[in-house]
C-alpha positions in Angstrom: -8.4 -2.8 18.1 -6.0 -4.9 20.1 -4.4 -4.3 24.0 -2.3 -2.3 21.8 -2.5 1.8 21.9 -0.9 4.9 23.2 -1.0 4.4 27.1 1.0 5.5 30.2 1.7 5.8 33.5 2.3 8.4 35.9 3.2 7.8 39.8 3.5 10.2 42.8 5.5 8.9 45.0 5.5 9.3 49.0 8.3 10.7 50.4 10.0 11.6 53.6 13.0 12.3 55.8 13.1 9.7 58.6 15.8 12.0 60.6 13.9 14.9 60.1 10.5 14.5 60.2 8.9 18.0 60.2 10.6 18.6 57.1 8.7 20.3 54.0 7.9 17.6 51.6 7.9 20.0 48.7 11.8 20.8 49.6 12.4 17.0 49.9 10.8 16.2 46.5 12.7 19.0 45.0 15.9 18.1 46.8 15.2 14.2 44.9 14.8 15.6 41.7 18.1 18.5 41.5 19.9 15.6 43.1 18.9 13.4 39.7 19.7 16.3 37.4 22.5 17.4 38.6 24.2 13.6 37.7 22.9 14.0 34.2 24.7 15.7 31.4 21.8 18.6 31.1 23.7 21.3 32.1 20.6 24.2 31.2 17.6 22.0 32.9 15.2 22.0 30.2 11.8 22.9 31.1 8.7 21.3 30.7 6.8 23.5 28.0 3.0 24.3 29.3 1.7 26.4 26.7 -0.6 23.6 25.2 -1.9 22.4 28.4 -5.0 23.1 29.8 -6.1 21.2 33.0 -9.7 23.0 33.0 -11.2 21.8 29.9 -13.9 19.6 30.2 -14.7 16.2 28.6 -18.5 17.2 28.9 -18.2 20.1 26.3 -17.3 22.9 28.7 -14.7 24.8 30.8 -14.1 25.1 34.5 -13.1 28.4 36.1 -9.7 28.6 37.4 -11.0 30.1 40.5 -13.4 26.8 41.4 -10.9 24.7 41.2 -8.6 23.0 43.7 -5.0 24.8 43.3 -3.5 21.4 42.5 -5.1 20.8 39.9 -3.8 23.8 38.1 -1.2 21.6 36.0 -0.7 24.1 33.6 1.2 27.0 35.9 4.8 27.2 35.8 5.8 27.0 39.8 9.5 26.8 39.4 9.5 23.5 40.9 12.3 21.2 39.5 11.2 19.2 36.5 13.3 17.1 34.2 12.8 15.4 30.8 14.7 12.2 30.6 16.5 10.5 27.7 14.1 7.5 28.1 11.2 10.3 27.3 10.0 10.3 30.9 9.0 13.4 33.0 10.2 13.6 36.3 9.1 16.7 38.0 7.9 18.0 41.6 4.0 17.9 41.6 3.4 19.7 44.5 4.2 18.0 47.5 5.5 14.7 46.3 8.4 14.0 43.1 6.8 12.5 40.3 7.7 10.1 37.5 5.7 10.3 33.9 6.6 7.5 31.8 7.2 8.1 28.1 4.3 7.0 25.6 4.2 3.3 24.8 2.1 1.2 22.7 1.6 -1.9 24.8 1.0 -3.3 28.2 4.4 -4.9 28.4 5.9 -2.1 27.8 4.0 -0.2 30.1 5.4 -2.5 32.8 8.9 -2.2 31.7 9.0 1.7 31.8 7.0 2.1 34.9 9.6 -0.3 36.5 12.2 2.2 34.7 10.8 4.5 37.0 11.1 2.8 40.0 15.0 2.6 39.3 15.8 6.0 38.6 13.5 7.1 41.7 15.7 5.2 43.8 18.8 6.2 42.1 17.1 9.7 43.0 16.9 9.3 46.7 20.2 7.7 47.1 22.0 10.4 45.4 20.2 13.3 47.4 21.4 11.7 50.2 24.9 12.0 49.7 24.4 15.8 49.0 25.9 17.4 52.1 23.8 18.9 54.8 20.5 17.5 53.2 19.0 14.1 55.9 18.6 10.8 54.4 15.2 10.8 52.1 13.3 7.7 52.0 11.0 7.6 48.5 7.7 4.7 48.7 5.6 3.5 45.6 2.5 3.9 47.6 -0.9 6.0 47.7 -1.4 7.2 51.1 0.2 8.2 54.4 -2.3 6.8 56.2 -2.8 10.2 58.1 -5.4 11.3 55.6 -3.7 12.4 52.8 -3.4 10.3 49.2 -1.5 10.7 46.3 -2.3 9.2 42.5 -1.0 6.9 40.1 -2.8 7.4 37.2 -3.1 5.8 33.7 -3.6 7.6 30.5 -4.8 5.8 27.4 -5.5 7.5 23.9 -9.0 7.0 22.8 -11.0 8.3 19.6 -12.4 11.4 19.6 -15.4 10.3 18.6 -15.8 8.1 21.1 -19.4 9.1 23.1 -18.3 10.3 26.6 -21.6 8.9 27.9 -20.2 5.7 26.4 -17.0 5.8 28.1 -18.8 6.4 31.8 -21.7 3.8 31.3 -19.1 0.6 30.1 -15.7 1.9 32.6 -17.3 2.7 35.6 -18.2 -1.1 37.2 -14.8 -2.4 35.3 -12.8 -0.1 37.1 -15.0 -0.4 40.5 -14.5 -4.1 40.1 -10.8 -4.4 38.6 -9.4 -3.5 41.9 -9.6 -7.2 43.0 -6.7 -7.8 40.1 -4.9 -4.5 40.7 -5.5 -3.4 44.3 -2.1 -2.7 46.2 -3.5 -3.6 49.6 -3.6 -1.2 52.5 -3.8 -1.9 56.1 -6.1 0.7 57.9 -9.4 1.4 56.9 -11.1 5.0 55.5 -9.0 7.8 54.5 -7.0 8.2 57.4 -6.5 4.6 58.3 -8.3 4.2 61.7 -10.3 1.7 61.1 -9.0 -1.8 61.9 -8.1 -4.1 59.1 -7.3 -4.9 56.0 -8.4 -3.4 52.7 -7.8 -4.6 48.9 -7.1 -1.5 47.6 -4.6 1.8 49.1 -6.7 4.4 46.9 -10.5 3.4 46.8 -11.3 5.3 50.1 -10.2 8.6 48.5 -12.9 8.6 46.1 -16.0 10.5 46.6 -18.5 10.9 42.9 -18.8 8.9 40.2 -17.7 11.7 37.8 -15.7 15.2 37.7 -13.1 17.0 36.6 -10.7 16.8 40.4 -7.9 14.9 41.0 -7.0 15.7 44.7 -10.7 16.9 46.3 -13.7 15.2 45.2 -12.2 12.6 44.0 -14.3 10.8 41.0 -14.5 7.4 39.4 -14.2 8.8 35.7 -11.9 12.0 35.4 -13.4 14.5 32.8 -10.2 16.1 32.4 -10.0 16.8 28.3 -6.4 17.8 28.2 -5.3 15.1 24.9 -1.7 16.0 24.9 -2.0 15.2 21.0 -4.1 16.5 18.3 -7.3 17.3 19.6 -10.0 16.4 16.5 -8.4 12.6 16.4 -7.8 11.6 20.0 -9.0 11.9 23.3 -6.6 11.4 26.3 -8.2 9.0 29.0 -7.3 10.2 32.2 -7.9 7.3 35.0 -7.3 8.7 38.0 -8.8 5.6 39.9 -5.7 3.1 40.5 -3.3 2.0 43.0 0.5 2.1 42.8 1.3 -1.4 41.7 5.1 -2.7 42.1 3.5 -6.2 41.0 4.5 -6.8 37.3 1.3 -9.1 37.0 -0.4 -6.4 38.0 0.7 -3.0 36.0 0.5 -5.8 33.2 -3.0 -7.2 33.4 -4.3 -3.1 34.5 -3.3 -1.7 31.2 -4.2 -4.4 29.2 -7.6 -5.3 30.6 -7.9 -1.4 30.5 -7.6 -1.0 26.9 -9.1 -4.3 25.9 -12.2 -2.3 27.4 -11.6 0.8 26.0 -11.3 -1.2 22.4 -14.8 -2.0 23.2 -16.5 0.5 23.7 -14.8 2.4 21.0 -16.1 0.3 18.5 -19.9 -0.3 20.2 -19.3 -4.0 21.1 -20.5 -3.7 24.5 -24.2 -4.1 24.8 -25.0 -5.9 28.5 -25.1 -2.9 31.3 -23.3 -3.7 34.0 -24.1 -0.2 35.8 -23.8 -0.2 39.6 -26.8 0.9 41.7 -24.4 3.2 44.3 -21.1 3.0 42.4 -18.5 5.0 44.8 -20.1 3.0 47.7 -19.5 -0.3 46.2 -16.2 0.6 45.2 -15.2 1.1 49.1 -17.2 -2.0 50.0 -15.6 -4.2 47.4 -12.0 -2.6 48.9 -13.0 -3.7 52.5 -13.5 -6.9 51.8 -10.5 -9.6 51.2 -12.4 -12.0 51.3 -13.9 -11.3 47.9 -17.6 -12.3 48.9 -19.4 -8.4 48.6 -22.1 -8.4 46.4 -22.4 -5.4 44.3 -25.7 -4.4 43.3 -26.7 -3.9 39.6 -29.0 -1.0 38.6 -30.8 -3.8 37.2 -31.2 -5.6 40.1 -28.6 -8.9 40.3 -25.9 -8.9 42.8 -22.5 -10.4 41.9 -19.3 -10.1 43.4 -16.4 -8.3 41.4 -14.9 -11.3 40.6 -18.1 -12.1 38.8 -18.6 -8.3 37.4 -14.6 -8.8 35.9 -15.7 -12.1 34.3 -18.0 -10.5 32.4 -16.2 -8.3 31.0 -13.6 -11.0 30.2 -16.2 -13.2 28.5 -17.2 -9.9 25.9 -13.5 -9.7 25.6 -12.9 -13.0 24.2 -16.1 -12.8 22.2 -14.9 -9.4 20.9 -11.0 -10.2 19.9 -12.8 -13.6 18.1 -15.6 -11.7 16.2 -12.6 -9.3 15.2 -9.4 -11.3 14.5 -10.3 -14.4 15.0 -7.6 -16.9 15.1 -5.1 -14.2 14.0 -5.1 -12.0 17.5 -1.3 -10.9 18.4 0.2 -13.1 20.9 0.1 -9.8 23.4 -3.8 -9.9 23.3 -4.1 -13.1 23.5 -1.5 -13.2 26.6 -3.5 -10.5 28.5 -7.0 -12.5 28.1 -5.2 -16.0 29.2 -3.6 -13.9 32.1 -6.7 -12.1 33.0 -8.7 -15.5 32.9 -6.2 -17.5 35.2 -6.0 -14.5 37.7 -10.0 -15.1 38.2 -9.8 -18.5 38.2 -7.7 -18.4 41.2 -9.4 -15.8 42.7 -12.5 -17.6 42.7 -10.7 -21.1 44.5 -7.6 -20.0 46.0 -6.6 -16.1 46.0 -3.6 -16.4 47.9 -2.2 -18.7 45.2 -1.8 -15.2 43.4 0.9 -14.4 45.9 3.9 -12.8 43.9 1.7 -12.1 41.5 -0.6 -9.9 42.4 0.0 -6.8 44.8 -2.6 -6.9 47.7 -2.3 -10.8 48.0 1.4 -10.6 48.4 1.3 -8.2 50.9 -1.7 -9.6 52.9 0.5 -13.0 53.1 3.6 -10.9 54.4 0.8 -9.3 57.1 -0.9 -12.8 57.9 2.8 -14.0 58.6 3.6 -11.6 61.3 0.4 -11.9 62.8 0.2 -15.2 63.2 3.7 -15.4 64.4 3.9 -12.4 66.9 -0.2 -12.8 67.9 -0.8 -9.0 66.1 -4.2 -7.9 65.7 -5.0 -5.4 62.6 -4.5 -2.2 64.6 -0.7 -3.4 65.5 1.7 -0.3 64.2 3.9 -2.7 63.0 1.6 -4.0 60.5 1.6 -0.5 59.3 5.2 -0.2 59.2 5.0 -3.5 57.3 2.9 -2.0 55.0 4.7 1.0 54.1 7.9 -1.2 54.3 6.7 -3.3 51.1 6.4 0.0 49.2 10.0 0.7 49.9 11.9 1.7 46.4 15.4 0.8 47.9 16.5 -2.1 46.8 18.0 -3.7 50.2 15.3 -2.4 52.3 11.6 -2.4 50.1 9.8 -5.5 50.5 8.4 -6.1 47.7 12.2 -5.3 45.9 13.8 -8.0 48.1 11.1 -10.4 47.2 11.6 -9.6 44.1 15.0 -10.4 44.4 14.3 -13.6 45.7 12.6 -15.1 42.7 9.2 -14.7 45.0 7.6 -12.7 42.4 6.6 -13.5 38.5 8.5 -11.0 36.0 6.9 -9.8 33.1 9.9 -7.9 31.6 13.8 -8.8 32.6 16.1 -6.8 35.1 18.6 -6.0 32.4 15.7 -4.9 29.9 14.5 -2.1 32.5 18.1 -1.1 33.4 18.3 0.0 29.8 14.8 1.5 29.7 16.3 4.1 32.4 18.7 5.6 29.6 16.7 4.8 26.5 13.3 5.7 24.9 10.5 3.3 23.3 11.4 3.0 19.2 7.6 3.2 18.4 6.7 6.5 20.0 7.4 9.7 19.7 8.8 9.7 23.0 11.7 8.1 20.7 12.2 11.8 19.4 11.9 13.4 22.8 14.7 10.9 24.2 17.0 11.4 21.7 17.0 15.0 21.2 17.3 14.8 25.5 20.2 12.5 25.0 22.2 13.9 21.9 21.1 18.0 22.0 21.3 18.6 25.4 22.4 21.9 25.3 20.0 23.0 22.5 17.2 22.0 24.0 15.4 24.9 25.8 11.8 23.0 26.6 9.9 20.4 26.0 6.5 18.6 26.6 4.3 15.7 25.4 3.6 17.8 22.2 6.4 19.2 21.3 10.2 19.8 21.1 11.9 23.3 21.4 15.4 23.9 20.7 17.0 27.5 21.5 19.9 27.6 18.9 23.2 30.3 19.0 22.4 32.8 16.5 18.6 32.2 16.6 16.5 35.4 17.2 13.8 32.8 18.5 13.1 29.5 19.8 12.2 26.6 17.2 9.6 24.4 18.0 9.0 21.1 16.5 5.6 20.5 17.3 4.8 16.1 17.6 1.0 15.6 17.6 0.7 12.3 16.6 1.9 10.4 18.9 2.8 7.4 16.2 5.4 9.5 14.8 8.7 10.6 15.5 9.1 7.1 16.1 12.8 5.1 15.1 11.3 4.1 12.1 10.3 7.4 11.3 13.4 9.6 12.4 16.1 7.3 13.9 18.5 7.5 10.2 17.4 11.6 10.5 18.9 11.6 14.2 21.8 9.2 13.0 23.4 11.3 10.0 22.4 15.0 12.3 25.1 15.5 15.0 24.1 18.9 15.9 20.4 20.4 16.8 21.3 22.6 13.9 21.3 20.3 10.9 18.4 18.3 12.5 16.0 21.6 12.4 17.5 22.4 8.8 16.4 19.2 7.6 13.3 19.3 9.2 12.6 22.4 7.3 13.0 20.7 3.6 9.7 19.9 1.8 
């Protein structure tokens, strides 16, 4: 294997209502989402289809009792929140408290990037048009993690894996790369512990949330490795990796270099290449320790007994990783792979000498040099509420007002993928998914489509006695290749379900 396989991203984003500041933040995130839908041409709002979900299934061979679980994490109950399938095959939904964009199925990091940064787009597209609704306040929407009041909210990365794949395996090789990988992917965070009281500046906005190394939660108890065994696909072939442990990055560098480090990893321990442990004596207090410290110099302690720093810990895993794509492909790696371990390389490098060098390219470091400005310039110490408003300012989605966006702007930030290419990856699906399927059917059977979810398709045709569901399992189908001519020469739902039906 290569960076390349089925992967995504899905962001909660914090949200509220500067005018009105008591205001319920599951109206406000509802309020976002209608306000989206009702600009589309979806006139039935198609709902999201829950009857193959199941939240409580556990990647250790067992099930969890609804009743000793955390409400939230019942992702499988139909609450009547607003929820929306887009034409690029996104989800964008109310989870709870806080709206919530689910990009579609891609095959790559790059595209990761560009469809995550799809999502930024239509969240802001989102907010602005709520606020012209009248009666509603102004809603302000921020790519972030926390409120810094105690309360956190995920952005979590799903990767297909084999099935056979020992879950032992998976906990032993992930857990110190993903402790360590926040030095790369961190979004930085001023405040320190969950509700932000301590004084100064942390790496990562997320790593203070977590409490075990491994469990099934996703809003109490947080753990390092999610159990959750909820595939989304055909459950003998895949498993879905749920990594609940990850920041909110607006750095392209950075969504770029997490999923493809992340499934150059995965690769590996698919196919039993990793052999050196690199297990952590005290994992989830490392992982706040290597968060506190900027200045990259925490040693992490080995159950074996060395101590490295995470820079250190992540070149390990980048030295197996080149000795792995060699051993496999040797000179004929794809030019993404290759890409990922030059980038991944040169990030450490730099760490190592000179990390803020990796401004623009990396989240935390950018921040911390737009922090380190005003301090030095207005004499602010770390518990300043202006830093924090700095802070939350950079996460900003608007355009004229987020930080990072007007950097971005600026040419202060390295691109991975091109303005232009994400305004289209609003409208339009990947070709080599089957959220190609899903996107079409959005954008050319609107009306016909009664629900829909990451496994299936289901249209509600006039003079049907019942709904027709296409089921898409593999998620490698229902790609262009595979149905765009089908979708070209079938105008109507109709004729697409009656050619589906022929042997």
């Amino acid at each position: 294997m290569s960076v390349r396989r089925v992967m995504g991203i899905e962001t909660e984003y914090g949200v509220s209502a500067p005018e009105s500041p008591g205001a319920n933040p599951m109206l406000l995130s509802s309020q976002v989402v209608n306000a989206y839908a009702a600009s589309g041409t979806d006139p039935r709002r198609t709902r999201w289809d829950f009857e193959e979900e199941n939240p409580l299934r556990d990647a250790r061979g067992f099930e969890v009792a609804r009743d000793h679980v955390d409400p939230a994490a019942l992702t499988d109950e139909d609450l009547g929140l607003a929820n929306l399938i887009l034409t690029n095959g996104a989800r964008l939904y109310v989870d709870h408290a806080h709206p919530e964009y689910s990009s579609p199925e891609v095959t790559n990091p790059r595209d990761a990037v560009l469809w995550d940064k799809a999502g930024e787009v239509v969240m802001a597209r989102a907010a602005r048009l709520a606020g012209r609704v009248p009666g509603l306040s102004r809603i302000n929407l921020y790519k972030n993690n926390t409120d810094n009041k105690g309360a956190s909210y995920g952005c979590h990365e799903n990767y297909l894996m084999r099935r056979s794949t020992p879950f032992a395996s998976i906990v032993r090789h992930l857990t110190p790369f993903l402790v360590t990988r926040q030095v790369i992917t961190g979004a930085g965070r001023v405040g320190l512990g969950q509700d932000g009281r301590g004084h100064g500046f942390q790496v990562s906005s997320r790593a203070d949330f977590f409490e075990v190394e491994v469990g099934l939660e996703t809003t109490l108890k947080r753990p390092i490795i999610n159990t959750r065994d909820e595939p989304h696909a055909d459950p003998e072939r895949y498993r879905r990796l749920h990594v609940i442990l990850g920041d909110a990055n607006l750095a392209e560098v950075a969504t770029y270099l997490k999923t493809g480090m992340t499934a150059l990893v995965l690769a590996m321990i698919e196919d039993g290449f990793l052999t050196e442990d690199l297990g952590l004596e005290h994992a989830v207090a490392e992982l706040h320790q290597v968060s506190h410290d900027s200045s990259l110099r925490h040693l992490v302690t080995l159950r074996d007994g060395r101590r490295l720093r995470a820079v250190s810990v992540q070149t390990e895993y980048l030295a197996q990783a080149r000795k792995y794509v060699e051993d496999r492909y040797g000179t004929d790696a794809d030019e993404a792979t290759r890409d990922v371990l030059d980038r991944w390389e040169s990030v450490l490098t730099r760490l190592d000498a000179e990390p803020m060098s990796l401004a623009g390219e990396l989240d935390w470091v950018t921040k911390l040099e737009l922090l380190e400005g005003y301090r030095s310039r207005d004499g602010l110490g770390w518990d300043s509420p202006r830093l924090a408003l700095v802070d939350l300012q950079y996460s900003d989605v608007r355009p004229d007002k987020g930080l990072y966006q007007l950097l971005a702007a600026r040419g202060r930030t390295v691109r991975i993928v091109e303005p232009t290419e994400i305004q289209a990856a609003v409208d339009h699906p990947p070709t080599d998914t089957r959220a190609y399927f899903r996107g079409r059917c959005m954008a050319q059977y609107p009306r016909d489509v009664a629900a829909a979810s990451w496994d299936s398709v289901i249209f509600d045709l006039a003079g049907q006695d019942s709904l027709q569901r296409v089921p898409t399992l593999e998620p490698l189908r229902g790609t262009q290749e595979h149905v765009g001519a089908l979708l070209d020469r079938c105008p109507t739902a109709q004729e697409l379900l009656t050619a589906l039906s022929r042997p």
